[in-house]
Phi, psi and omega in degrees: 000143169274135178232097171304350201231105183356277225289352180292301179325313195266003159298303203265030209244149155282214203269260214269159200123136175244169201248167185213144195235135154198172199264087186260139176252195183280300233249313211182128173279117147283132154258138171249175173184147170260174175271172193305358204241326169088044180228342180224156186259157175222132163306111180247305190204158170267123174262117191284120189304144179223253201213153202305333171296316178291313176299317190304312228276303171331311186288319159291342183293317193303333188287315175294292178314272194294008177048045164341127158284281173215170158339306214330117208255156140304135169229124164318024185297176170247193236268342199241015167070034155234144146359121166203201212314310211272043176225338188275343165291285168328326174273279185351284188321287141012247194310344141321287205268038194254327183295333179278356199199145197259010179282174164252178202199134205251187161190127161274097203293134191218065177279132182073337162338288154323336200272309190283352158277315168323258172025271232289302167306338169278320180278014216228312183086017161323132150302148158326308199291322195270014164267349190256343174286316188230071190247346168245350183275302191306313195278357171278327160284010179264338185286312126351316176273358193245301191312286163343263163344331191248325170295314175328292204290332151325287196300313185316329214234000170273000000 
């Protein structure tokens, strides 16, 4: 099921379980994942985009492998906070791999995401090549890491 709203998301989550955050582009999904306790994201891969049953069928083996609790999408707005081509791609998606898997699914708005992972990876003192591998795998844990941070203060606060 799909949740535009944390706290709907963090309603439907069980206590324990990690989550998987991710970046999806025209070219390549970053992936992320937490640990079962849901305090820190960790980068794991890149899925190189084909066409949606292969990107599902990839995403799901991870959900499987790692026993995934839920979702989290990058969801793309733009700077003045509305919606255009690539967050309504983003709602596709969604709503695709909401038919394949009974987890829930979040969205994380991850305006700069990308930006604050480049950063990051430059103060890291990455090679071009090797930012360009995982530049998208990095910017799916800051997305993944800000939702983890926003579920924390939810829960504390319940």
């Amino acid at each position: 099921m799909i949740h535009e709203e944390m706290t709907d998301f963090a309603a439907a989550l069980p206590r324990m379980g990690a989550l998987a955050g991710l970046d999806l582009g025209t070219k390549t999904i970053g992936v992320a994942v937490s640990d079962g306790l849901r305090q820190v994201a960790s980068p794991i891969t890149v899925i190189r985009r084909q066409k949606f049953t292969l990107d599902a069928e990839a995403l799901l083996a991870i959900i499987r492998d790692r026993g995934l609790a839920g979702l989290i999408l990058g969801l793309p707005r733009n700077m003045d906070g509305t919606e255009g081509p690539r967050a309504q791609s983003t709602r596709a998606f969604a709503r695709n791999m909401a038919r394949l898997t009974d987890l829930p699914i979040g969205y994380w708005d991850e305006r700069l995401s990308t930006v604050a992972a480049e950063r990051a990876l430059l103060e890291a003192d990455t090679s071009r090549k090797r930012r360009a591998e995982v530049i998208d795998q990095v910017a799916a844990g800051y997305i993944l890491q800000g939702a983890l941070d926003r579920l924390s203060h939810l829960s504390r606060n319940a």
